[in-house]
C-alpha positions as CSV (number, residue, x, y, z in Angstrom):
1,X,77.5,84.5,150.3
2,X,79.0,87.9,151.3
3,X,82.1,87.1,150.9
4,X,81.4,85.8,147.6
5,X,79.7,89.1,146.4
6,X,82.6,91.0,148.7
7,X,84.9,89.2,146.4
8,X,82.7,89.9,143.1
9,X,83.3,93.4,143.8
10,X,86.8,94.0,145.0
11,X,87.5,91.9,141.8
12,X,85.7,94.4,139.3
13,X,87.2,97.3,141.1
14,X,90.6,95.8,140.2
15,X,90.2,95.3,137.0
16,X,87.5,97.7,135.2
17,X,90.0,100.3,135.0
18,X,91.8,101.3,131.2
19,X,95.0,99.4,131.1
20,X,97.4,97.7,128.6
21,X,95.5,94.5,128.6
22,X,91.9,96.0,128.4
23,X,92.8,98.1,125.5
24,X,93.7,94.6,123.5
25,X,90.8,93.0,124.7
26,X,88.9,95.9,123.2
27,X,90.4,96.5,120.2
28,X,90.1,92.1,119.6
29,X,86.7,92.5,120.3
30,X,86.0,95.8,118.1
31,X,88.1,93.6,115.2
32,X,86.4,89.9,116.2
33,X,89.5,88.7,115.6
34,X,90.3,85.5,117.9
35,X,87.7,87.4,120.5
36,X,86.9,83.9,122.5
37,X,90.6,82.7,122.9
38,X,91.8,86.1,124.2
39,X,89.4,86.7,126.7
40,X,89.8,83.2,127.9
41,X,93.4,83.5,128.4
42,X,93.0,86.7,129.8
43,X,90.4,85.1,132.4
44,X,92.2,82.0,133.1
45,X,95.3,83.9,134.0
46,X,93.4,85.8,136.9
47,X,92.0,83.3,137.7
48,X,95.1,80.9,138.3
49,X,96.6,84.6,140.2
50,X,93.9,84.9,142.2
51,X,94.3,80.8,143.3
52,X,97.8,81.8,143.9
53,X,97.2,84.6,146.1
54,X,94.5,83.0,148.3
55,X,97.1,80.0,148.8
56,X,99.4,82.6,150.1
57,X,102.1,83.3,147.5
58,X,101.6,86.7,147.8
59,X,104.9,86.5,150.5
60,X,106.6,85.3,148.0
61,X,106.1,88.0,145.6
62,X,107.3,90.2,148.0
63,X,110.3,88.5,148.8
64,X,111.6,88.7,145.4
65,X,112.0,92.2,144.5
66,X,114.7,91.7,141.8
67,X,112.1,88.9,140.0
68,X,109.5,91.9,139.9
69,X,112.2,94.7,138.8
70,X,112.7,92.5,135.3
71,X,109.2,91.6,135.0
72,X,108.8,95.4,135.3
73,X,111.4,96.4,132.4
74,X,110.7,93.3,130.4
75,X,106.6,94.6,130.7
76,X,107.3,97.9,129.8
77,X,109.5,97.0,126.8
78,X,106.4,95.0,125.3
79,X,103.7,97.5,126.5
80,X,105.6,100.2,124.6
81,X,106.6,98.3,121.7
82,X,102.5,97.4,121.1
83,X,101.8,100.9,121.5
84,X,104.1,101.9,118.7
85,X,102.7,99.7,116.8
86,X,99.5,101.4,117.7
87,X,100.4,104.8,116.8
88,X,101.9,104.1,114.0
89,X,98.6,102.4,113.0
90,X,96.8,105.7,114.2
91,X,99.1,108.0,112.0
92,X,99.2,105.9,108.3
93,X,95.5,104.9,109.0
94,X,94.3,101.5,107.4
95,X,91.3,99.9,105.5
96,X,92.1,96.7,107.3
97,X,91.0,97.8,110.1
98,X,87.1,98.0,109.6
99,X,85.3,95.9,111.7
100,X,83.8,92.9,110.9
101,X,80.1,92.6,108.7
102,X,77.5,92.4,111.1
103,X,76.6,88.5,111.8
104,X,77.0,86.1,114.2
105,X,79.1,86.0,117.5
106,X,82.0,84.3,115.7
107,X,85.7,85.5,115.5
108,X,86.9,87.2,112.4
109,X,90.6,85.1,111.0
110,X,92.1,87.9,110.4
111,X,95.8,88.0,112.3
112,X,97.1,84.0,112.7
113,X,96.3,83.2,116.2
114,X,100.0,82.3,116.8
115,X,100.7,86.6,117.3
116,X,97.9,87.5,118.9
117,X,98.2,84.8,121.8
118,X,101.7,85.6,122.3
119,X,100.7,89.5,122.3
120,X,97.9,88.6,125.2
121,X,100.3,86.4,127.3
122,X,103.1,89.2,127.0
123,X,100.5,91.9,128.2
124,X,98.9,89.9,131.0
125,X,102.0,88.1,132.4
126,X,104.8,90.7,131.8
127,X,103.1,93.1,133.9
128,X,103.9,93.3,137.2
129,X,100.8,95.5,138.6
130,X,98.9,92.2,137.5
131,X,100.5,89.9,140.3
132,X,100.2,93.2,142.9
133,X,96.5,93.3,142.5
134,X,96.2,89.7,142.2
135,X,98.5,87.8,144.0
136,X,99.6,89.8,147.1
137,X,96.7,92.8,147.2
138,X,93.6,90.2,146.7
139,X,96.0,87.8,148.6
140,X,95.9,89.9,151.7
141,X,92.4,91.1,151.6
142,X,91.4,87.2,150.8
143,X,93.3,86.1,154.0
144,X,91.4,88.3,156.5
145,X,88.0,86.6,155.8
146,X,89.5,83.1,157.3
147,X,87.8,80.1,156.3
148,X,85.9,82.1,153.6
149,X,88.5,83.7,152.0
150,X,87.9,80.8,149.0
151,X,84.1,81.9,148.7
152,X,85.5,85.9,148.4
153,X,88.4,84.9,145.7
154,X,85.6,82.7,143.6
155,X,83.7,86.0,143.5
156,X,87.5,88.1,142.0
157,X,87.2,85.1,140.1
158,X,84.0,85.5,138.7
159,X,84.4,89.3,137.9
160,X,87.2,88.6,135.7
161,X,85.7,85.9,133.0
162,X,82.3,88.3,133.4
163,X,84.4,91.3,132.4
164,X,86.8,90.0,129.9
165,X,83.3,87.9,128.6
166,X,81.7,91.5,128.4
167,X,84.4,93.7,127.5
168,X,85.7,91.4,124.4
169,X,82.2,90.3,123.1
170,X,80.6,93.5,123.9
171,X,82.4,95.6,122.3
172,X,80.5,94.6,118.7
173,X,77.9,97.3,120.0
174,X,80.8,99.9,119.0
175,X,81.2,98.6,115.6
176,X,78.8,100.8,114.1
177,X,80.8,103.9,114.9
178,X,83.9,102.6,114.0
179,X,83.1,101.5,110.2
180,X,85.0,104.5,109.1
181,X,88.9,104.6,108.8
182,X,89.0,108.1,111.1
183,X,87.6,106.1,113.9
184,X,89.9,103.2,114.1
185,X,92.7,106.0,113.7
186,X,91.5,107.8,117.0
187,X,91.3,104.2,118.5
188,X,94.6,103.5,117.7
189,X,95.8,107.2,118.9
190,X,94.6,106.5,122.2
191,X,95.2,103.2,122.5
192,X,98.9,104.2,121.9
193,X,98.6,106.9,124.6
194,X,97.4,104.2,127.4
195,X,100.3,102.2,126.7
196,X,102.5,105.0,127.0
197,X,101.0,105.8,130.3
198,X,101.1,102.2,131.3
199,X,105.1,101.9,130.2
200,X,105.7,104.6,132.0
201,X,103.9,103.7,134.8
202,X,106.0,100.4,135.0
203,X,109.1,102.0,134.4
204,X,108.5,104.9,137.6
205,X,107.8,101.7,139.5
């Protein structure tokens, strides 16, 4: 049990941080636009990293510097292009982007889900900080609890589908402040900053 709940919170300290992937989350969430398929893609993906790293793949991570270089590049080619996309949303401003009517927990259409899928993959895969934290940092910490390190990765585990189940249907609450253009325009400004930061970031390695 303590390494489960040791597990639970190394896992939230991980990932409740503002990152490239959170910010989509959020801003799915805020729209209710395919809410349940991102966050479950999101969540499975740590949760098939954190598997990975607790079976001890996090050597080979390591062992393939040139792997993680491109992911790097390739990452902060996508990051950069979706926060162009984001400022340029934040500068022309857009009707489009109200958030849903007030109603059920249901996704919104809106985009096809084909786009926004391919957009989550691209910023949870293409991001090599993801398989640092995940497959060699929670790796390593998992290792030194022995026979329990399973019991402390099903608690990472857990923190991730609780946040990304929190974060993308959760973020409804904020609906109300964003039913005005203006707001979704200061979203989209700082969105675009964060994944600016996070390029960079990837870039400086």
């Amino acid at each position: 049990m303590l390494a489960l709940l040791a597990g639970l919170g190394f896992g939230l300290s991980l990932i409740v941080a503002i990152g490239a992937q959170n910010a989509f989350v959020l801003r799915q969430g805020l729209r209710r636009e395919h809410v349940g398929m991102v966050a479950a893609i999101c969540a499975t993906s740590d949760v098939a990293l954190y598997a990975a790293g607790a079976a001890g793949f996090g050597p080979l991570v390591e062992r393939w510097p040139d792997a993680v270089v491109a992911v790097r590049w390739l990452g902060a080619a996508v990051v950069l292009g979706y926060g162009a996309m984001s400022a340029v949303r934040a500068v022309r401003g857009s009707t489009a982007l109200a958030a849903a009517e007030d109603g059920a927990l249901g996704d919104s259409p809106g985009r096809r889900l084909k786009p926004v899928v391919l957009t989550t993959l691209a910023l949870t895969w293409l991001n090599p900080h993801v398989y640092l934290d995940t497959v060699v940092l929670q790796g390593s910490v998992a290792t030194a609890y022995g026979d329990a390190r399973w019991w402390f990765t099903a608690g990472a585990m857990v923190s991730s589908v609780a946040w990304f189940a929190a974060l993308a249907y959760g973020a409804r609450l904020l609906a109300p402040v964003l039913q005005r253009p203006n707001a979704w325009r200061v979203l989209d400004g700082v969105i675009a900053l964060i994944m600016l930061a996070v390029a960079i970031s990837l870039v400086a390695g």
